[in-house]
PAZAPA-4460 file (N, C-alpha, C; in steps of 0.05 Angstrom, whole numbers, plus 32768, in hexadecimal, padded with zeros to 4 digits):
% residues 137
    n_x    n_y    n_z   ca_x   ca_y   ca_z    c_x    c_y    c_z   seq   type   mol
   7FF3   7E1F   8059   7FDE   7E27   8047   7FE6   7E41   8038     1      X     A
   7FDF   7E46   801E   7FEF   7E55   8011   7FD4   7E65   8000     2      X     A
   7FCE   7E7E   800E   7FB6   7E8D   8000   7FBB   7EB0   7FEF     3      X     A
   7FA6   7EAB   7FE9   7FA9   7ED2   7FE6   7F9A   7EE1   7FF4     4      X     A
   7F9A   7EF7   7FF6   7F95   7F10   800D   7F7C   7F1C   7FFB     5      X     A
   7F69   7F1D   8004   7F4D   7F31   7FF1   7F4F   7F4A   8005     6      X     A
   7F45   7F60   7FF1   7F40   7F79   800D   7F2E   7F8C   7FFF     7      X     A
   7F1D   7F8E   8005   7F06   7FA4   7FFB   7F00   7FB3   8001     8      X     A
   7F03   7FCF   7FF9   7F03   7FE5   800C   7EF0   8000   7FF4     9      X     A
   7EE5   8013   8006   7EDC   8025   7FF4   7EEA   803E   7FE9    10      X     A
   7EE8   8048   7FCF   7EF8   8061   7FBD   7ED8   8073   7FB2    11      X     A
   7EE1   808B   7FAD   7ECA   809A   7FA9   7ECB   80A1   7F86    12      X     A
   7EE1   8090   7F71   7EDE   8095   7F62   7EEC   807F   7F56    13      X     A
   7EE3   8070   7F40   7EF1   8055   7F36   7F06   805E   7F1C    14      X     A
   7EFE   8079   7F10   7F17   8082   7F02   7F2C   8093   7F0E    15      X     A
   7F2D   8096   7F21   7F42   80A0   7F30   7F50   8089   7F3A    16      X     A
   7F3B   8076   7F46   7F54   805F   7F54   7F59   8051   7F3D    17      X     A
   7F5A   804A   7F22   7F64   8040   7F0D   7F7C   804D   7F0D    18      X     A
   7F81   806B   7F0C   7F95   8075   7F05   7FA8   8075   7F1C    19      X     A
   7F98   8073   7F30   7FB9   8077   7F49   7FBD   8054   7F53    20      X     A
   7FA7   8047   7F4A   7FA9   8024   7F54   7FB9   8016   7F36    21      X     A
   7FAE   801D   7F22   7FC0   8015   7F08   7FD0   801F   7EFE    22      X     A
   7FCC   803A   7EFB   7FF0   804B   7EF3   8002   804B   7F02    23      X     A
   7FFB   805B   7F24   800E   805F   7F2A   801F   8046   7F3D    24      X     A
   800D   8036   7F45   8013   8020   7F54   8019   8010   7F41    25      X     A
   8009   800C   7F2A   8014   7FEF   7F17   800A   7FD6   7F19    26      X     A
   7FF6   7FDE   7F24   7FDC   7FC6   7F27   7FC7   7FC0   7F0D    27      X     A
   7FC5   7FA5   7F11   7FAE   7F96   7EF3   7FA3   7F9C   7EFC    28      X     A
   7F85   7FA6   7EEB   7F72   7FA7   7EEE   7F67   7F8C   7EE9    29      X     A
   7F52   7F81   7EF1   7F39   7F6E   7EF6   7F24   7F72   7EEC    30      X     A
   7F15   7F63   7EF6   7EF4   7F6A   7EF4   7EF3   7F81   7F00    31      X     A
   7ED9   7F8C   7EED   7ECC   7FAB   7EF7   7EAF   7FAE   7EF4    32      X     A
   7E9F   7FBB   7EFF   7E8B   7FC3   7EF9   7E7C   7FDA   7F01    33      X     A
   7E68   7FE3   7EF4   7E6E   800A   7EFD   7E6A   800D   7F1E    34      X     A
   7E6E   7FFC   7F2E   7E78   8005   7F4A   7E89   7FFF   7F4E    35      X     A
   7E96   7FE5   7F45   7EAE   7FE0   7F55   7EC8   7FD6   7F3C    36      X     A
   7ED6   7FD0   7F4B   7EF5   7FC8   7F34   7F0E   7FB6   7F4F    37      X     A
   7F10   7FA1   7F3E   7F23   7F92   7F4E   7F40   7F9A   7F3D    38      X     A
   7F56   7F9D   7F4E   7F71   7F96   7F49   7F82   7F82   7F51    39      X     A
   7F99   7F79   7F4A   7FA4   7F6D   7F4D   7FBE   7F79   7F59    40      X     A
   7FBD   7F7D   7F6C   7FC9   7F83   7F86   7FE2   7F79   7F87    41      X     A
   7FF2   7F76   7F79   8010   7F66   7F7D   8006   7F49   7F88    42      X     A
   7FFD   7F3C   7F7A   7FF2   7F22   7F83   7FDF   7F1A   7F92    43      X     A
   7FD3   7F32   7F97   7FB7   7F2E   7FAB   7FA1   7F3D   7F9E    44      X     A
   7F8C   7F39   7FA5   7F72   7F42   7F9A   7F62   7F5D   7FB1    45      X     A
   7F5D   7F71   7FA7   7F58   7F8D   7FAF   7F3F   7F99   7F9D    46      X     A
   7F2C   7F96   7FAB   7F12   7FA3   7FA0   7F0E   7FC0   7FA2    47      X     A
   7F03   7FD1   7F96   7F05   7FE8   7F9E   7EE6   7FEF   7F8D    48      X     A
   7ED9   7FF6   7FAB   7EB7   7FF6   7F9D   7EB9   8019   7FB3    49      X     A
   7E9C   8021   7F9D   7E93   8035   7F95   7E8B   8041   7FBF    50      X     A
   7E8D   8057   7FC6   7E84   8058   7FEA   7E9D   806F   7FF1    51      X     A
   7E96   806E   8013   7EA0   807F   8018   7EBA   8074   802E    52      X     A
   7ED2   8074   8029   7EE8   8068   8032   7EE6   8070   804E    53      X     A
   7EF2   8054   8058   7EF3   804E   8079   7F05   806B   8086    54      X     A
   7EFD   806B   809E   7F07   8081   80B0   7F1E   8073   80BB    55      X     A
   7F2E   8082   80B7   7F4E   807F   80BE   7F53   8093   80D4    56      X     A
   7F64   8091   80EB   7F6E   80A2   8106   7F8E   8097   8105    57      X     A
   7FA6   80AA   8108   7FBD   80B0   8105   7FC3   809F   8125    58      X     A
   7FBA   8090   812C   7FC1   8084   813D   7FE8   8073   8141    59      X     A
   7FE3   8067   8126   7FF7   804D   812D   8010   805E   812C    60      X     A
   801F   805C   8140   8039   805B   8146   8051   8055   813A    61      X     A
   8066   8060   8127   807D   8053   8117   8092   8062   811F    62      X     A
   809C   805A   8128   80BB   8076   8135   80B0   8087   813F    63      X     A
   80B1   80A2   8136   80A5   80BC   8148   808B   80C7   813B    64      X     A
   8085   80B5   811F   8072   80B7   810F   8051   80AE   8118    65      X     A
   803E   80BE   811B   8028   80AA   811D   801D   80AD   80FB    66      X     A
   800D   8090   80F6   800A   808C   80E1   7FE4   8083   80DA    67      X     A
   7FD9   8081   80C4   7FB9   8075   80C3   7FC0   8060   80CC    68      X     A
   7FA0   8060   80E3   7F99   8041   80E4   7F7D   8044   80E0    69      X     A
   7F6F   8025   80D2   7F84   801A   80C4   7F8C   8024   80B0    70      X     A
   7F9C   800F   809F   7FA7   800A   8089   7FB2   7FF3   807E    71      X     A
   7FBF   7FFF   8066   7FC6   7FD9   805A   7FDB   7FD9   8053    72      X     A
   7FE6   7FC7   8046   7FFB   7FCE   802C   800B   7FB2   8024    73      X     A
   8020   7FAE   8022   8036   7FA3   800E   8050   7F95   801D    74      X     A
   8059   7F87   8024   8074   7F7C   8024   8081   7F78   8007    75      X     A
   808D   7F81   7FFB   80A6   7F7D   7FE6   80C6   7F79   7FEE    76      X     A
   80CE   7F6D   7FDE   80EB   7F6A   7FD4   80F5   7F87   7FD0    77      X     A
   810B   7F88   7FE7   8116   7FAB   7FE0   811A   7FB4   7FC1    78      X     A
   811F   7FA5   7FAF   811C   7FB4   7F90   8103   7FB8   7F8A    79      X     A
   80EB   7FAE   7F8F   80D8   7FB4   7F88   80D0   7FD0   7F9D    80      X     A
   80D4   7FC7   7FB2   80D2   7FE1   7FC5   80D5   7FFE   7FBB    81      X     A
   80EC   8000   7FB2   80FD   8010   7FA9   80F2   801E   7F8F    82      X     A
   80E7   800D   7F7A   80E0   800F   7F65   80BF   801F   7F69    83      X     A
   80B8   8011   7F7E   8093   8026   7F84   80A2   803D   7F8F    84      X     A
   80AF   8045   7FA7   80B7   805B   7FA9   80C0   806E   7F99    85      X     A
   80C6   8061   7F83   80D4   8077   7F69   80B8   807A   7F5E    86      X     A
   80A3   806E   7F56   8081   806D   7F4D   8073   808D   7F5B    87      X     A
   807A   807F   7F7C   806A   808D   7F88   806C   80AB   7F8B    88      X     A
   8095   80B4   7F8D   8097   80CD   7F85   8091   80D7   7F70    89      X     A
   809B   80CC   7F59   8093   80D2   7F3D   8080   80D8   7F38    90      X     A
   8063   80CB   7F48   8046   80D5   7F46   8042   80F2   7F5A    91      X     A
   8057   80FF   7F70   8050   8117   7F78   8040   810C   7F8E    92      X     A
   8042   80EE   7F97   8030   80DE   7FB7   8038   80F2   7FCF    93      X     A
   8028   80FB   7FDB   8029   8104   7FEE   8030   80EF   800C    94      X     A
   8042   80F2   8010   8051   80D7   8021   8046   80DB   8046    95      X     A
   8034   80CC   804A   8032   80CA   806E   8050   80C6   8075    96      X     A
   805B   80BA   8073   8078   80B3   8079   808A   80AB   8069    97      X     A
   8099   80BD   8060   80A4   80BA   803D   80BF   80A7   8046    98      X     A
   80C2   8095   8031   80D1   807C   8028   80E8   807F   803F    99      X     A
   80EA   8070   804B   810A   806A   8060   8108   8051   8067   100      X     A
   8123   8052   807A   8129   8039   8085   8125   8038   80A2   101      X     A
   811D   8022   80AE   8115   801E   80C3   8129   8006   80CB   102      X     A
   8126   8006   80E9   813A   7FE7   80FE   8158   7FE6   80E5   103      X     A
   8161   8002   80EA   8181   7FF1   80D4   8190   7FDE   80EB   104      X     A
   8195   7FCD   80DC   81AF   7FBE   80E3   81A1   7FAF   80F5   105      X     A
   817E   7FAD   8102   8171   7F9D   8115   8163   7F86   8108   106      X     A
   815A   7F75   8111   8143   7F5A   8108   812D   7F6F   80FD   107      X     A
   8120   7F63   80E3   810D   7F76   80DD   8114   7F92   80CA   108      X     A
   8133   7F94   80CF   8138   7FAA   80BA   8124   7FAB   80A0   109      X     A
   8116   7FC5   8097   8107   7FCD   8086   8105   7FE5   807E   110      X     A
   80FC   7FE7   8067   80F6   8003   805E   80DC   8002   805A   111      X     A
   80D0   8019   8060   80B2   8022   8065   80B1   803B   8056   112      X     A
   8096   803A   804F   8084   8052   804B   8068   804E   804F   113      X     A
   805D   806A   8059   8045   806F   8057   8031   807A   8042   114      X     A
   8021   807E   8038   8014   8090   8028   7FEC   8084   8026   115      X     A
   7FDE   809B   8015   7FD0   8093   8016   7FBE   8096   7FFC   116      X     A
   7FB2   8087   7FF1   7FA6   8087   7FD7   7F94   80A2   7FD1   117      X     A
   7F8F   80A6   7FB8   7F7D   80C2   7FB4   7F64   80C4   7FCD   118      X     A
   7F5F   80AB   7FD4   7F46   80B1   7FE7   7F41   80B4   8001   119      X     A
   7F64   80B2   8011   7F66   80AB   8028   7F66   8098   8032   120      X     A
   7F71   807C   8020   7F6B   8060   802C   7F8F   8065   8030   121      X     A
   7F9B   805C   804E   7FBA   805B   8047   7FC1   8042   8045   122      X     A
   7FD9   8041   8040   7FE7   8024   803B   8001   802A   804B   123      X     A
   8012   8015   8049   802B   8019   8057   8038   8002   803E   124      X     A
   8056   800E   802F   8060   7FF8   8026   8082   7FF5   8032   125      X     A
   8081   7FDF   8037   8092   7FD0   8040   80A6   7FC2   802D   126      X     A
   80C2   7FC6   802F   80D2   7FBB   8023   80E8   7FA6   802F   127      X     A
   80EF   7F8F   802E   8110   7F8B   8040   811C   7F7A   8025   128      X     A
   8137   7F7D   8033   8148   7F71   8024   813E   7F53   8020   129      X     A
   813D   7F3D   802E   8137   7F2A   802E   8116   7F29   8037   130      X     A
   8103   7F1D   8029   80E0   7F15   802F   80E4   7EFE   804C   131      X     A
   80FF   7EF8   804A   80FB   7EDF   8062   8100   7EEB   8081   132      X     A
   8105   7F02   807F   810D   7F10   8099   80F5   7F1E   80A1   133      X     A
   80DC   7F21   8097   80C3   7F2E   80A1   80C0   7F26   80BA   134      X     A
   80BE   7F0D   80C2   80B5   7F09   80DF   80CD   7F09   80EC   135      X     A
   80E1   7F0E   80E4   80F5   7F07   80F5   80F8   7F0E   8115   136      X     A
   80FA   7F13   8124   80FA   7F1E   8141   8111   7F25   814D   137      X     A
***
C-alpha cells in the first residue's frame, strides 16, 4: 500500500512559518486560512494551525547527543540532504545536532541533523546514500 504521511502540528505565527517552512525549507504552500496553512512537505502534507506547539523533552538518545522528543522529519537522497544543509546554514539554523555522519562504513550508514523550527517544533533530517538501505539492519 502506497500512502502519504499528514502531520498537524501547532506554530504561533503563520507568517513566520511561511518564511522558515517556504523559504528556507522550500516547501509549497497549500490551502490556507487565517489559522492554518498546509505545505507540501517533500511529498507529504503538513498542516500548521494557529496554538501553542507541543512540549518537547531532550530525551532521545543519538551518540552522546540527547535530542527533542518528539519530533519529525525527512529521509532524502544524500544530494538532497546536502543541499537542505547548505539552506539550513545559509538561513543562520541554529543546529540541535549540526549536519554529520553517523554508522560510517555500518548497515544504516547516514547523515543526520537535528534542528528546530522558529517555534520549537524539532525535526531530524536524514540523508543516505542509497533510500533502499533505511531499514537495513
Amino acid at each position: 500500500m502506497k500512502s502519504l504521511f499528514h502531520f498537524a502540528f501547532n506554530v504561533t505565527d503563520l507568517d513566520i512559518a511561511r518564511a522558515f517552512y517556504g523559504g528556507v525549507l522550500g516547501c509549497r504552500e497549500g490551502r490556507s486560512s487565517a489559522t492554518w496553512v498546509d505545505f507540501d512537505f517533500f511529498s507529504h502534507q503538513i498542516s500548521l494551525h494557529l496554538g501553542l506547539p507541543f512540549k518537547t523533552e531532550n530525551t532521545g538518545r543519538v551518540g552522546d547527543t540527547l535530542v527533542p522528543m518528539p519530533h519529525f522529519g525527512l529521509v532524502l537522497a544524500l544530494p538532497d540532504w546536502q543541499a537542505m544543509a547548505a539552506r539550513l546554514k545559509a538561513a543562520n539554523t541554529a543546529f540541535v545536532m549540526a549536519p554529520q555522519l553517523r554508522f560510517a562504513g555500518q548497515p544504516g550508514e547516514q547523515h543526520t541533523m537535528f534542528f528546530c523550527d522558529p517555534f520549537g517544533n524539532p525535526m531530524e533530517i536524514k540523508g543516505f546514500e542509497s533510500l533502499e538501505t533505511l531499514y537495513q539492519v
